[in-house]
C-alpha positions as CSV (number, residue, x, y, z in Angstrom):
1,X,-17.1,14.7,15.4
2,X,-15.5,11.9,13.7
3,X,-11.3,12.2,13.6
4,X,-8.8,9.4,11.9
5,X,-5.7,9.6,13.1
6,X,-2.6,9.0,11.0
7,X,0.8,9.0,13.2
8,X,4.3,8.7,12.1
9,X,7.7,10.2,11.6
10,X,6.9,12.3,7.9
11,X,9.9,12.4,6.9
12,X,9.5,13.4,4.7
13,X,5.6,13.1,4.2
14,X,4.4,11.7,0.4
15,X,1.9,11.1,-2.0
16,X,1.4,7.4,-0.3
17,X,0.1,9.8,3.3
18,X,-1.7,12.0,1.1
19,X,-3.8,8.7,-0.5
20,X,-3.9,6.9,2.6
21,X,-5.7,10.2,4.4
22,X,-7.8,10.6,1.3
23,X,-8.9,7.0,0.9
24,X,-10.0,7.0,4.6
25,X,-11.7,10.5,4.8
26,X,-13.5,9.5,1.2
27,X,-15.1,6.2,2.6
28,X,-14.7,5.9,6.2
29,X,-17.4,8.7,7.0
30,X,-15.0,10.6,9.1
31,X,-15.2,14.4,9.5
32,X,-11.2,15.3,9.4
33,X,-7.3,13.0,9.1
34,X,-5.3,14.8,11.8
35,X,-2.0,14.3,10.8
36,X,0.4,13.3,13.8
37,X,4.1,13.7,13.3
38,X,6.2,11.9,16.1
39,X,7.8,14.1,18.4
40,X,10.3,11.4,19.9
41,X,10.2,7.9,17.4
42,X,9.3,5.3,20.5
43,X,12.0,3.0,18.6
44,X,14.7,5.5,18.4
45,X,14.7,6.7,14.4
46,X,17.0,9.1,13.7
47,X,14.5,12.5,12.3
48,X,14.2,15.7,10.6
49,X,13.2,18.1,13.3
50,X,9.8,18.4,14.7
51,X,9.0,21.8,13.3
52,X,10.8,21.0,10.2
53,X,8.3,18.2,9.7
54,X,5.1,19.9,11.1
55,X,6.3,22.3,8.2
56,X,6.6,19.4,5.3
57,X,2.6,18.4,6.6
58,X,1.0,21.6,7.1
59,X,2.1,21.9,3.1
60,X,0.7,18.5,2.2
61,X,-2.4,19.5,4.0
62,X,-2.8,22.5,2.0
63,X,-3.7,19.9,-0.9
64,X,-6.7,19.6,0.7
65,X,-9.6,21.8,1.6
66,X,-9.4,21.7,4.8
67,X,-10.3,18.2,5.9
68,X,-6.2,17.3,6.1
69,X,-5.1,19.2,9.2
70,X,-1.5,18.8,11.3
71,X,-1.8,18.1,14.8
72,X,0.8,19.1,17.3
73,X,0.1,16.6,20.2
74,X,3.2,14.5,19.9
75,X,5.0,17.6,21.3
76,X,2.2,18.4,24.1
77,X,2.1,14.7,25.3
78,X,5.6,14.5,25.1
79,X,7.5,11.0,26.9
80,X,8.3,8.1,24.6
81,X,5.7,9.3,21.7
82,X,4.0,5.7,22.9
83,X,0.4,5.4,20.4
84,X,-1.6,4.6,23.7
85,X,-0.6,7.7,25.9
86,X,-1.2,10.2,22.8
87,X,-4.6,8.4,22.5
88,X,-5.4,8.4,26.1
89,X,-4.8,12.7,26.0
90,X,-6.5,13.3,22.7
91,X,-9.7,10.7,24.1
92,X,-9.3,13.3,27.6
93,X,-9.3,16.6,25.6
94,X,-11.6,15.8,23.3
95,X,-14.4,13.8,25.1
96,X,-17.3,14.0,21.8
97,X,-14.9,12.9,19.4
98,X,-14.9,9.1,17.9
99,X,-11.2,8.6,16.8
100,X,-10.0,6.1,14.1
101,X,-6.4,4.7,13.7
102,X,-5.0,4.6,10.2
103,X,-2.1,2.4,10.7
104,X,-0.8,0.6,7.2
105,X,-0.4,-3.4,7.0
106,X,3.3,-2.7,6.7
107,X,3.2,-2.3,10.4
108,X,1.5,-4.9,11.6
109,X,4.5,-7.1,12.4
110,X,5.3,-4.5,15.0
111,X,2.3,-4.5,17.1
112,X,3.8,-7.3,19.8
113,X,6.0,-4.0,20.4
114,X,3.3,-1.6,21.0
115,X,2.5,-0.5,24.5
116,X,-1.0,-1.2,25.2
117,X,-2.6,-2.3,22.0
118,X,-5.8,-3.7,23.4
119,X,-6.3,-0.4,25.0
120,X,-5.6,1.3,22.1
121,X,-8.2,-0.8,20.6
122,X,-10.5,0.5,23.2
123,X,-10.4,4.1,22.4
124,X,-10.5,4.0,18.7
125,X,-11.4,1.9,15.6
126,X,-8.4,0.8,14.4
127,X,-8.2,0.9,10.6
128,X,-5.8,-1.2,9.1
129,X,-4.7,0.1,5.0
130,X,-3.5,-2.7,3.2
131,X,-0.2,-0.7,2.3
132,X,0.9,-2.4,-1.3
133,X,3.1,-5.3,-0.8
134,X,2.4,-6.4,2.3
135,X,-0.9,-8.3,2.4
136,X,-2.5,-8.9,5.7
137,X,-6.3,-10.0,6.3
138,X,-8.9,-7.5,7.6
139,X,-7.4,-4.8,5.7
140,X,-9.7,-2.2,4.1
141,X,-10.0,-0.6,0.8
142,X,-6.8,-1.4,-2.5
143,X,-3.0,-1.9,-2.2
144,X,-1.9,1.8,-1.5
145,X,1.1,2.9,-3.5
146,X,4.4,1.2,-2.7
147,X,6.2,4.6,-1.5
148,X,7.7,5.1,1.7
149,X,9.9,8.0,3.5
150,X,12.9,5.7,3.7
151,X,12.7,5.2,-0.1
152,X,12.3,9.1,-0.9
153,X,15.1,9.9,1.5
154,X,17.4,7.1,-0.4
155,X,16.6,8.6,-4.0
156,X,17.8,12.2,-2.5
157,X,20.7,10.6,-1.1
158,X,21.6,10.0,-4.6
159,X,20.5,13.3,-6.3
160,X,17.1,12.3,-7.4
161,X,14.5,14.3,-7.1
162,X,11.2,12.2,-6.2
163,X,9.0,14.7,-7.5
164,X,6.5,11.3,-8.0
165,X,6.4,10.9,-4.8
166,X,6.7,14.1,-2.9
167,X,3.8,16.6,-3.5
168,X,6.1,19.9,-5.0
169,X,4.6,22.3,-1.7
170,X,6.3,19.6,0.4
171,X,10.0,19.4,-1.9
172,X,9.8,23.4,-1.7
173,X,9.4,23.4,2.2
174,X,12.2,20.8,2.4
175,X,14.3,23.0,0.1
176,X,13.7,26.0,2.0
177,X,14.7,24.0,5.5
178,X,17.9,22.0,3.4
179,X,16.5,19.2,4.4
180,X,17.7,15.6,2.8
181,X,20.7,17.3,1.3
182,X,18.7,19.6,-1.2
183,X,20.0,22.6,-1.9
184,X,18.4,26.1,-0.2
185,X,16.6,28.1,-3.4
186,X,18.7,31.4,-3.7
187,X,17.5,34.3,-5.5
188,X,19.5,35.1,-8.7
C-alpha cells in the first residue's frame, strides 16, 4: 500500500487541500491521501478544535470516493504534533506501507525548524507542491491555487462567505459547529 500524507491545522480545510490531495493521488501512483489534522500546532497556532476539524475533513473527504480519508494520529501520537514522531508511529503501525509527504513550497522556509527532517526524509518521499506564489526548485506538478486557511478565516471575519474556496459539505459542518463566526442553521 502506497499512502501520501498531507498534515496541517484545516482550519478550516479548502478547495486548495482538496487539489493538492487530488493532484498527488492522480499522478503520484499512490493508493490513498490520509488527511492529518494537527492535534497540538508544534508552533503554537491558535485552532478550531480537533473534532471540530476532523469533522470539516471527513466532509471534504466525502468529495471523494473513497481514496480521501481522515486520519486521527495527531491525537494517538499526541506530544508536540512534531512531523518526525507522527511518521516514526505511522512507519511502526504500518510496516508494508510506503508513505509520501505532501508538504506545499509555501513551507519550505520553515524546514530549518523542523525536528528531524533528514529522518523524516528517511521514512517517506517527500513531495514538495509548488503552492502558487511561492516558487521553489524540485517542486512537482502546476502552481496550486493561491487559497489558504488564514485567508478563508479573514473573509469570514468580515462576513464573506468563501463559498470559492470552501467545498459547501465543509461551510455546512462549520455552520453546524459555529465555527469562524457563522451563524448555527435553525429550523424555521
Amino acid at each position: 500500500m502506497k499512502v501520501a500524507l498531507l498534515g496541517g491545522s484545516f482550519n478550516p480545510p479548502h478547495v486548495g487541500h482538496l487539489m493538492a490531495a487530488s493532484y498527488v493521488h492522480a499522478t503520484q501512483g499512490v493508493d490513498a491521501v490520509w488527511l492529518m489534522p494537527t492535534f497540538h500546532h508544534p508552533f503554537g497556532k491558535q485552532l478550531e478544535s480537533f473534532d471540530a476539524r476532523v469533522r470539516m475533513c471527513d466532509a471534504l473527504c466525502r468529495e471523494t470516493s473513497g481514496w480521501l480519508q481522515t486520519s486521527l494520529v495527531e491525537r494517538e501520537v499526541g506530544g508536540g504534533g512534531r512531523t518526525v514522531d507522527t511518521l516514526a508511529f505511522l512507519v511502526e503501525r504500518y510496516p508494508d506501507t510506503q508513505f509520501s509527504l505532501i508538504i506545499g513550497s509555501d513551507i519550505l522556509r520553515d524546514l530549518p525548524h523542523w525536528k528531524d527532517f533528514e529522518r523524516i526524509q528517511r521514512m517517506a518521499r517527500v513531495l514538495v507542491l509548488y503552492r502558487a506564489g511561492y516558487p521553489a526548485p524540485d517542486t512537482v506538478g502546476p502552481p496550486l491555487a493561491e487559497v489558504s486557511s488564514t485567508l478563508v478565516r479573514d473573509q469570514l471575519a468580515r462576513g464573506i462567505e468563501p463559498g470559492e474556496l470552501v467545498p459547501s459539505a465543509v461551510l455546512a459542518v462549520a455552520r453546524e459547529e459555529g465555527l469562524y463566526g457563522l451563524r448555527v442553521a435553525r429550523a424555521p
